[in-house]
N, C-alpha and C positions, 0 to 999 in steps of 0.2 A: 519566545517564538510564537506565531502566530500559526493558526491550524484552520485552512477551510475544505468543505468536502463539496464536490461540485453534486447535481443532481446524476448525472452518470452514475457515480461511484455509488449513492442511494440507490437507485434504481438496479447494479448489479446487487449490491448487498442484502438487498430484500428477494432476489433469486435462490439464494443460500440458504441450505437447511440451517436449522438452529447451532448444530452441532459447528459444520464451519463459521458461523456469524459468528460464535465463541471464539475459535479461535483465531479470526480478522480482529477481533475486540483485545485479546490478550496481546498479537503480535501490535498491533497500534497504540497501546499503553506503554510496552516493553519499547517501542523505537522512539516516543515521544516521550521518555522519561532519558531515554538515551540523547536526544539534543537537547534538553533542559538540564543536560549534564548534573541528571541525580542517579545515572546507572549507565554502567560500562554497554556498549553493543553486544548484545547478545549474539555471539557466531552462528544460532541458528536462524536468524533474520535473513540472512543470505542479501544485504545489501548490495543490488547490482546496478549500474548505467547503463539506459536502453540508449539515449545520445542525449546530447545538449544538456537539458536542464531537466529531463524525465528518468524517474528513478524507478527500482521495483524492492520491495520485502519481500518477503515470504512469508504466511502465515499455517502454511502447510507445507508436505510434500507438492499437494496438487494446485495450491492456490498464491494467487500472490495480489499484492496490494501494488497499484502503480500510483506514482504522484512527484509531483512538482516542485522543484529545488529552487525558488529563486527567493525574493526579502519577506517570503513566506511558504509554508507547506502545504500545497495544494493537492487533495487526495482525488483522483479523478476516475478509478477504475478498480475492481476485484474481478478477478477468475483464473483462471488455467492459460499456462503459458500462451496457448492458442486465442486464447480470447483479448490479450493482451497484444498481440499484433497485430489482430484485425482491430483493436481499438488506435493501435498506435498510426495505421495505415491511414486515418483522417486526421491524424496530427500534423 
């Protein structure tokens, strides 16, 4: 599988204190070892479809990772539910 992160998803990820960048870095290991099918989906990933071909994880209670389901996995977006619609609202 192929993996890119757009500048958005930089640009939210460098917002994040250290402690969340931890754990957007743990929840995106644990889901990209899950499509490399070397590890079952971890059920606290909370893989959800926002529509079409745009997905979310979890990497916290409060934060979630959005990105892109099609002949690659494109990661475009981190933050809080809210942050996640006003991103999706230019989609």
């Amino acid at each position: 599988m192929r993996y890119e992160f757009k500048s958005s998803f930089d640009r939210s990820f460098k917002k994040l204190s250290p402690f969340r960048q931890e754990k957007v870095y743990q929840a995106l290991d644990a889901f990209m070892k899950y499509l490399d099918k070397e590890a079952p989906l971890p059920s606290g990933l909370g893989l959800k479809n926002w529509r079409e071909d745009y997905w979310e994880i979890r990497s916290s209670i409060k934060d979630r990772i959005l990105f892109e389901l099609t002949d690659e996995i494109v990661f475009h977006f981190v933050g809080n539910h809210d942050d996640i619609k006003k991103f999706m609202k230019g989609k």
